[in-house]
NUVO-140570 format. One record per atom (N, C-alpha, C): residue number from 1; atom name; x, y negated, z. Coordinates in nm, 4 decimals, always signed. Example, Ala and Ser with C-alpha at 12.3 -4.5 7.8 and 13.67 -1.06 7.14 Angstrom:
<1; 'N'; <+1.3190; +0.5690; +0.7800>>
<1; 'CA'; <+1.2300; +0.4500; +0.7800>>
<1; 'C'; <+1.3200; +0.3300; +0.7800>>
<2; 'N'; <+1.2850; +0.2250; +0.7080>>
<2; 'CA'; <+1.3670; +0.1060; +0.7140>>
<2; 'C'; <+1.2900; -0.0030; +0.7870>>
END
This chain:
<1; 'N'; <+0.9474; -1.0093; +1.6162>>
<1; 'CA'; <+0.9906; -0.9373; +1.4997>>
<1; 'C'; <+0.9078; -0.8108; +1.4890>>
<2; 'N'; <+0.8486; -0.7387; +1.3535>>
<2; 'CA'; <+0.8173; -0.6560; +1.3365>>
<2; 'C'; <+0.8577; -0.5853; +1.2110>>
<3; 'N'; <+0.8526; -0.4229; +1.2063>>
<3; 'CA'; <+0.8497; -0.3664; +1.0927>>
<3; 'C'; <+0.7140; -0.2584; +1.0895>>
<4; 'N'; <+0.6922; -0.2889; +0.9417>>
<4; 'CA'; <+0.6124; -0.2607; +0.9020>>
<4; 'C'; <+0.6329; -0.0822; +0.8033>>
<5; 'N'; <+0.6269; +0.0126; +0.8487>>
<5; 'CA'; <+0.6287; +0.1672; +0.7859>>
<5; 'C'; <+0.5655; +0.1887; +0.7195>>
<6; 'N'; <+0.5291; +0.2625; +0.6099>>
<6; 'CA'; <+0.4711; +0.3068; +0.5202>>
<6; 'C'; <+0.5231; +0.4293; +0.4470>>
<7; 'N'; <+0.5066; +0.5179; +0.3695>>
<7; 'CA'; <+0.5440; +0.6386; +0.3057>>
<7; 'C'; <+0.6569; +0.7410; +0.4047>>
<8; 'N'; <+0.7620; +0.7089; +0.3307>>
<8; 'CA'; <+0.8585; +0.8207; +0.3617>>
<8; 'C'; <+0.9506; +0.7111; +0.4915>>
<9; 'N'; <+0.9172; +0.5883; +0.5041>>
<9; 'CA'; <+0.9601; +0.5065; +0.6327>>
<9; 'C'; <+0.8821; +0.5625; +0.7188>>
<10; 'N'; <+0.7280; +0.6204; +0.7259>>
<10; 'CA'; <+0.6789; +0.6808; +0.8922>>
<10; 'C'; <+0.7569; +0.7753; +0.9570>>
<11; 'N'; <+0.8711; +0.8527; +0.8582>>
<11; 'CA'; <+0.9316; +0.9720; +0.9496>>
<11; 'C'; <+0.9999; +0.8993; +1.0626>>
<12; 'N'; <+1.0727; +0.7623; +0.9816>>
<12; 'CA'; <+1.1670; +0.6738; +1.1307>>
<12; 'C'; <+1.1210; +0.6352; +1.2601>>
<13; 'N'; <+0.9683; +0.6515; +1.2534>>
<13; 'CA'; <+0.8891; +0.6694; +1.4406>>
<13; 'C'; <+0.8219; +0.7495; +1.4280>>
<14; 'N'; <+0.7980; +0.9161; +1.3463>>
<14; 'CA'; <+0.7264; +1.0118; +1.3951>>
<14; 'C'; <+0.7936; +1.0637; +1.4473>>
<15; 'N'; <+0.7615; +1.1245; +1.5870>>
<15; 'CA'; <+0.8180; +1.1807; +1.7054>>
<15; 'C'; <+0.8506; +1.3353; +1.6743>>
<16; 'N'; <+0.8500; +1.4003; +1.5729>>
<16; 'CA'; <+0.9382; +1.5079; +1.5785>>
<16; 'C'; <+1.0057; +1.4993; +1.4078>>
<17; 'N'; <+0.9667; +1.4047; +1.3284>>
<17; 'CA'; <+1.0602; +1.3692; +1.2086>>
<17; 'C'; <+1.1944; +1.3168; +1.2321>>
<18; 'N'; <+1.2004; +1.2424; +1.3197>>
<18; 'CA'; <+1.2723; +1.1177; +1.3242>>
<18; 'C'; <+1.4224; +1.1930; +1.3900>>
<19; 'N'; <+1.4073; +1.2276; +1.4353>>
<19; 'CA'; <+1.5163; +1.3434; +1.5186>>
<19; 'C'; <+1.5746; +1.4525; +1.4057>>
<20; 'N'; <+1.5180; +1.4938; +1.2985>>
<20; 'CA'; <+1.5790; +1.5492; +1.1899>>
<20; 'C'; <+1.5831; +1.5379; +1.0607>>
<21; 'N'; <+1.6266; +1.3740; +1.0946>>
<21; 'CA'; <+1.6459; +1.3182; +0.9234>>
<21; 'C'; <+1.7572; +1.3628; +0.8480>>
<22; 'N'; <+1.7630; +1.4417; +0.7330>>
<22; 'CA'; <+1.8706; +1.4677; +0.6885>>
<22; 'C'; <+1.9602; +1.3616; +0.5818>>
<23; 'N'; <+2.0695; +1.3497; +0.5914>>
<23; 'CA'; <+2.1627; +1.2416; +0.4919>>
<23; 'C'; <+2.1162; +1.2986; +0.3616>>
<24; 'N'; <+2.1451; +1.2165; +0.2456>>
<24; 'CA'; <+2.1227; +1.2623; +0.1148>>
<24; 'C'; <+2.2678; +1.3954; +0.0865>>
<25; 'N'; <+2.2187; +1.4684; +0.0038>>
<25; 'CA'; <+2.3376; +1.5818; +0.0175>>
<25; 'C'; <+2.4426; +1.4959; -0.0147>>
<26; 'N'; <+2.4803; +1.4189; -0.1216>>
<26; 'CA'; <+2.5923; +1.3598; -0.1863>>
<26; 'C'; <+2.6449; +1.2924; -0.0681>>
<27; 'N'; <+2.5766; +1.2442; +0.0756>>
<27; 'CA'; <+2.6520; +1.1910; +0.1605>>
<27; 'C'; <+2.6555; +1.2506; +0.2670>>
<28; 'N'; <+2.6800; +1.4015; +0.2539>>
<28; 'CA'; <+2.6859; +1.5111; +0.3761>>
<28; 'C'; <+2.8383; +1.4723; +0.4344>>
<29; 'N'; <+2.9127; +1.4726; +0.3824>>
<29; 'CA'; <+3.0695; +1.4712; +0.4291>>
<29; 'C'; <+3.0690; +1.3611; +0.4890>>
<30; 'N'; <+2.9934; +1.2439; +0.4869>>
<30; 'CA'; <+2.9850; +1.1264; +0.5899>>
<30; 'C'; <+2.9396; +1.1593; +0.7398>>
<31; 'N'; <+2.8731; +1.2850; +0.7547>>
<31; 'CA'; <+2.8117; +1.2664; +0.8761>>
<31; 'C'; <+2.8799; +1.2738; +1.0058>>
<32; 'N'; <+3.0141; +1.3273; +0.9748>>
<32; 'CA'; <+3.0955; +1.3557; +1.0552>>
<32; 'C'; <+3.1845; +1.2009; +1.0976>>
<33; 'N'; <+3.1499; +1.1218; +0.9993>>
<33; 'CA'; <+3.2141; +0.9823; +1.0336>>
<33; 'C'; <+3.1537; +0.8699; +1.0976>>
<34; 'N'; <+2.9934; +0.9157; +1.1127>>
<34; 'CA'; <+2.8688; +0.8384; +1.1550>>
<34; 'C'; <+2.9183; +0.8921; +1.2995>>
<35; 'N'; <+2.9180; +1.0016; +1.3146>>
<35; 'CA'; <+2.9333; +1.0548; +1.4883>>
<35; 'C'; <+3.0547; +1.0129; +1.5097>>
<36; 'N'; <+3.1317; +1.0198; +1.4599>>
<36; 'CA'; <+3.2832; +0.9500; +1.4930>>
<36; 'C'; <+3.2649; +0.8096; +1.5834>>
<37; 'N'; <+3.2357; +0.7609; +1.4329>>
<37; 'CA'; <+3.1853; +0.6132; +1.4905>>
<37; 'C'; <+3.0802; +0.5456; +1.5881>>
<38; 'N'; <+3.0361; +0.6501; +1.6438>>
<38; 'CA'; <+2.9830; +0.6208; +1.7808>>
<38; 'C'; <+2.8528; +0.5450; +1.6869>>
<39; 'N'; <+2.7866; +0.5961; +1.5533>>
<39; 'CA'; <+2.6618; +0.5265; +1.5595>>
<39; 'C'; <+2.5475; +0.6302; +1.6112>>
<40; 'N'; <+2.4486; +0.4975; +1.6538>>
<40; 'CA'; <+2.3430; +0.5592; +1.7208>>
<40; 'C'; <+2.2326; +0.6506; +1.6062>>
<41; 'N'; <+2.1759; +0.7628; +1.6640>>
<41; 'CA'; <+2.1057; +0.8748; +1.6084>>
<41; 'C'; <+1.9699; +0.7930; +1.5858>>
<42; 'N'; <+1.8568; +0.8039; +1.4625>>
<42; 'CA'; <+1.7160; +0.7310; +1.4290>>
<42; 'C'; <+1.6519; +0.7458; +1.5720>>
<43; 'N'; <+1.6439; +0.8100; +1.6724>>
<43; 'CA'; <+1.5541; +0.8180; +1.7756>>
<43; 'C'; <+1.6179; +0.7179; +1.8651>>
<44; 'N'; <+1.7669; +0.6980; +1.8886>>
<44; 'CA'; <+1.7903; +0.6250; +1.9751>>
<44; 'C'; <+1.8143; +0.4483; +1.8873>>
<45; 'N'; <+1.7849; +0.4581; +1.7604>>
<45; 'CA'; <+1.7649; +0.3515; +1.7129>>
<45; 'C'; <+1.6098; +0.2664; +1.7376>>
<46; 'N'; <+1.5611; +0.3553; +1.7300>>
<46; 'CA'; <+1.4477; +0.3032; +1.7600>>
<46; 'C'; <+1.4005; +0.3185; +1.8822>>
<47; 'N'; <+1.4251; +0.3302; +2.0062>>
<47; 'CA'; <+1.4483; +0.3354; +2.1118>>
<47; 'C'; <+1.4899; +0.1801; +2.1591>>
<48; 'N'; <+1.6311; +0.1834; +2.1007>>
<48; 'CA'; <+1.6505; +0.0147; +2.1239>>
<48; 'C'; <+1.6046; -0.0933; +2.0439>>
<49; 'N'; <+1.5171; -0.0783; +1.9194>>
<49; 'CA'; <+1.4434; -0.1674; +1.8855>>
<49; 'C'; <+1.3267; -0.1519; +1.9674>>
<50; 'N'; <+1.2599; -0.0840; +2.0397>>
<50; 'CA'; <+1.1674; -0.1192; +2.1463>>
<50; 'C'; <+1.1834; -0.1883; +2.2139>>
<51; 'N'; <+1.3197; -0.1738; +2.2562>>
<51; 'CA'; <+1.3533; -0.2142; +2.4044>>
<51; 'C'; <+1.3679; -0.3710; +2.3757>>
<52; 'N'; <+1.3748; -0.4055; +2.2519>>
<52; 'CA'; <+1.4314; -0.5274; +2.1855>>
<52; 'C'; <+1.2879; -0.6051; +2.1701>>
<53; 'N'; <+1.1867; -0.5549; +2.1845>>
<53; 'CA'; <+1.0557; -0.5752; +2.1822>>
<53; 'C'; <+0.9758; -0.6087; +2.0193>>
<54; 'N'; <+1.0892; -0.4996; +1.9801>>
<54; 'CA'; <+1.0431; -0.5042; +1.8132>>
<54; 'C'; <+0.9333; -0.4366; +1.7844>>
<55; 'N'; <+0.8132; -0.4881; +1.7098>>
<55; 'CA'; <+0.6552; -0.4501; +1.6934>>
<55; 'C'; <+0.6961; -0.3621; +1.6054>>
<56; 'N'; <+0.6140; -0.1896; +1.6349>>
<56; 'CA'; <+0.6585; -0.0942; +1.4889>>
<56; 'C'; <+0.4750; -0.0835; +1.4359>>
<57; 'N'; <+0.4710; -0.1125; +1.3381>>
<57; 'CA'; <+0.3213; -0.0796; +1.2437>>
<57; 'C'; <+0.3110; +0.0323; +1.1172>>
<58; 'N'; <+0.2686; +0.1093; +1.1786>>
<58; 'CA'; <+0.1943; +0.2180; +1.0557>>
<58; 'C'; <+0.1075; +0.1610; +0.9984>>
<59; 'N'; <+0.1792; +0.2065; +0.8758>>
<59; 'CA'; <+0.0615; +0.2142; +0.7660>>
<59; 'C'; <-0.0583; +0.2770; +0.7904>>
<60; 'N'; <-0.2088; +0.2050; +0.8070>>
<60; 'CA'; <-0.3131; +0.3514; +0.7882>>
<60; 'C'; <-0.3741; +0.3555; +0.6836>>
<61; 'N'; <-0.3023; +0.3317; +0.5741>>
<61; 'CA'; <-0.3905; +0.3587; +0.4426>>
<61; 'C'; <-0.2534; +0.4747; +0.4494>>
<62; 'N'; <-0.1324; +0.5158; +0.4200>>
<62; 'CA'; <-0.0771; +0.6159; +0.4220>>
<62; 'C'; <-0.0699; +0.7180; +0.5207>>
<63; 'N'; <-0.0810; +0.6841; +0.6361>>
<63; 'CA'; <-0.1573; +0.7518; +0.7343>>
<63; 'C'; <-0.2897; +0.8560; +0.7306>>
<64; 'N'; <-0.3658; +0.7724; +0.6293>>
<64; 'CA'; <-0.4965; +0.8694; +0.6043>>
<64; 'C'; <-0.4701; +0.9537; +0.5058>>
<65; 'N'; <-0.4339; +0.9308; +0.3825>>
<65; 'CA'; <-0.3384; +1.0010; +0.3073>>
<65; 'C'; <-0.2980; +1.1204; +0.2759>>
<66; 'N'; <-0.1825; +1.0801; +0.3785>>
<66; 'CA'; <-0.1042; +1.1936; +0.4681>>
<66; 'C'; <-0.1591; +1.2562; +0.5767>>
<67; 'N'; <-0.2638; +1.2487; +0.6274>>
<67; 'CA'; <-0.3428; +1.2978; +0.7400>>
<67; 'C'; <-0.2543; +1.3037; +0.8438>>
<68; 'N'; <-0.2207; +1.1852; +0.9119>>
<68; 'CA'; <-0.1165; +1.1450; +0.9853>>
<68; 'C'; <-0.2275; +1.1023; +1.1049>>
<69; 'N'; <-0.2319; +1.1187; +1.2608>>
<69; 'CA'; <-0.2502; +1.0510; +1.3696>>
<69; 'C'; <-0.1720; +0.9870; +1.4211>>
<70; 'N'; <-0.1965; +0.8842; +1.5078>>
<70; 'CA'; <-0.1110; +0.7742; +1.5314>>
<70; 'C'; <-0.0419; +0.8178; +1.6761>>
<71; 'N'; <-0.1279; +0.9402; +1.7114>>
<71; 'CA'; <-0.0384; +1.0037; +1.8225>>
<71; 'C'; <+0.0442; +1.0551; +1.8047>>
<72; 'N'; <+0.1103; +1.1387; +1.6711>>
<72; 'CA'; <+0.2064; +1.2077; +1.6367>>
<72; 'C'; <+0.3399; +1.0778; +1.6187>>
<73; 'N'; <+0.3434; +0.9917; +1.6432>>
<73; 'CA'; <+0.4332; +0.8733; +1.6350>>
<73; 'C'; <+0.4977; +0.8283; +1.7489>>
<74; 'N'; <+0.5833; +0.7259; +1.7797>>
<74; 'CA'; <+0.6652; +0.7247; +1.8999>>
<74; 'C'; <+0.5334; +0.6501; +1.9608>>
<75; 'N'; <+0.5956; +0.6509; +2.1024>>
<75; 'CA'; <+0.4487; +0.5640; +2.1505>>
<75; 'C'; <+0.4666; +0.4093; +2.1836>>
<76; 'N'; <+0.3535; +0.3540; +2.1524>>
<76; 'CA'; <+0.3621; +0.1797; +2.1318>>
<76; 'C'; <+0.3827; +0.1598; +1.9834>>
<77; 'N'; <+0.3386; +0.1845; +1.9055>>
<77; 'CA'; <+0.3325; +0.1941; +1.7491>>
<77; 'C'; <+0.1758; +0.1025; +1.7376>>
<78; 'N'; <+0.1384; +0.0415; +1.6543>>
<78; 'CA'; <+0.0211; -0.0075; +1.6061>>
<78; 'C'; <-0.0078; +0.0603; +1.4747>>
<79; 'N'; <-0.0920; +0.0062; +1.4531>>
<79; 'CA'; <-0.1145; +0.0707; +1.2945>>
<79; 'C'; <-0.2201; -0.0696; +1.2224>>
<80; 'N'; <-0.2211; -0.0462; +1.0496>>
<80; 'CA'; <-0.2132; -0.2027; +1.0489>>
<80; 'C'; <-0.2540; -0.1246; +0.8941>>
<81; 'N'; <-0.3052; -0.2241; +0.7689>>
<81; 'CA'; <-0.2835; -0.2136; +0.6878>>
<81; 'C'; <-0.2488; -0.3190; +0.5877>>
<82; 'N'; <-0.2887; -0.3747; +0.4275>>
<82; 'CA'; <-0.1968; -0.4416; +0.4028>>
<82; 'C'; <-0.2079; -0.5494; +0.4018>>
<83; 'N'; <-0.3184; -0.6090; +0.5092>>
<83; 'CA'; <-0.3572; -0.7598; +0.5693>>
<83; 'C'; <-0.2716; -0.7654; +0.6529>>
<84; 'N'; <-0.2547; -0.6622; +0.7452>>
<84; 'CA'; <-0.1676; -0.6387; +0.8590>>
<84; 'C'; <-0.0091; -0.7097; +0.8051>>
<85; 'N'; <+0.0550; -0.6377; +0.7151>>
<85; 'CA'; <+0.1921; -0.6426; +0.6079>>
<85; 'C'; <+0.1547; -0.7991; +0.5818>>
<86; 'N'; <+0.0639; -0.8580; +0.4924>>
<86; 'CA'; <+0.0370; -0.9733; +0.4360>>
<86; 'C'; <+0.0461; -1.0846; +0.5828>>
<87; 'N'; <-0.0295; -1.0620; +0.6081>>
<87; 'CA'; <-0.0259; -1.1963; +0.7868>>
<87; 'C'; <+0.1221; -1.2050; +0.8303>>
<88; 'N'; <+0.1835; -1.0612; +0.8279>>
<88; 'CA'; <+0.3105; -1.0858; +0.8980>>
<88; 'C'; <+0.4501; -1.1719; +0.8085>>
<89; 'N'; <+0.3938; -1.1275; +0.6780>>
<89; 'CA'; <+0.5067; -1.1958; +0.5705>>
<89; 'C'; <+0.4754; -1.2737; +0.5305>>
<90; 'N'; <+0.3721; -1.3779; +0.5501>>
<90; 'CA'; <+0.3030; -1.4979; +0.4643>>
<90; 'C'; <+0.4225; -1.6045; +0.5342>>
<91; 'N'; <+0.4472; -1.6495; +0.6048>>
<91; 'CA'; <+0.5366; -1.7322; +0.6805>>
<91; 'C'; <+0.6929; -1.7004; +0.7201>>
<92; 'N'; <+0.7691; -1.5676; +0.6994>>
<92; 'CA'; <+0.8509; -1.5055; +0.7103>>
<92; 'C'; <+0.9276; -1.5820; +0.6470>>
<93; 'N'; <+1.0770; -1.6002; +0.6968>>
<93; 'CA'; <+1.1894; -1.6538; +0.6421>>
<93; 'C'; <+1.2464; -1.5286; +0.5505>>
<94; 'N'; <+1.2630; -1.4283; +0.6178>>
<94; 'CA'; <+1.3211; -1.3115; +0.5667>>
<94; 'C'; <+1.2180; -1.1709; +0.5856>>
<95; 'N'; <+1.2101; -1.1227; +0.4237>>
<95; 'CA'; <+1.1465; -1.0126; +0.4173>>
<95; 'C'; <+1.2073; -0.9091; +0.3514>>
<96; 'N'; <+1.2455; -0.7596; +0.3895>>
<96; 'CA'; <+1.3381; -0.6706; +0.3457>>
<96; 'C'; <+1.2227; -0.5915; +0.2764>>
<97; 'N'; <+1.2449; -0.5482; +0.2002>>
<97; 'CA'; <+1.1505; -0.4159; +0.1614>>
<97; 'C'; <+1.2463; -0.2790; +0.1085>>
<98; 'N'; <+1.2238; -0.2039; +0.0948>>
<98; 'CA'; <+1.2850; -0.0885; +0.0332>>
<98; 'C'; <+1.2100; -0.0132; -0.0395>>
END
């Protein structure tokens, strides 16, 4: 399994974004029900999709862009562009996009 990042998805494995994602304001009063509920924080989400041996790919056409290095990202990240995206979804049962 892999996901594929691009735009405002690279903050979810840049290594000092990802730790201060803020909720949309309209769903501030939720946040207190996310910690309630014992869900896990974006760093330790993606933490256990590693561990799950889930492939993470940067974009490097948004990468260049954004003048993004691939060191500023969690580590074990690839980077890929949209042959990279295309190879992985040509055969895919299920493809999410947002």
């Amino acid at each position: 399994m892999a996901i594929f990042f691009t735009f405002e998805g690279l903050n979810l494995i840049h290594k000092e974004a990802n730790g201060q994602l803020p909720l949309p304001e309209v769903n501030e009063h939720i946040a207190g029900r996310f910690k309630k509920a014992n869900v896990p924080s974006i760093p330790e989400l993606v933490t256990m999709a590693q561990e799950m041996d889930v492939k993470f790919i940067g974009c490097q056409m948004t990468m260049d862009v954004l003048g993004m290095e691939k060191e500023a990202f969690v580590d074990g990240i690839e980077v890929g562009g949209a042959v990279t995206f295309w190879e992985l979804t040509k055969d895919a049962d299920v493809t999410l996009t947002f």
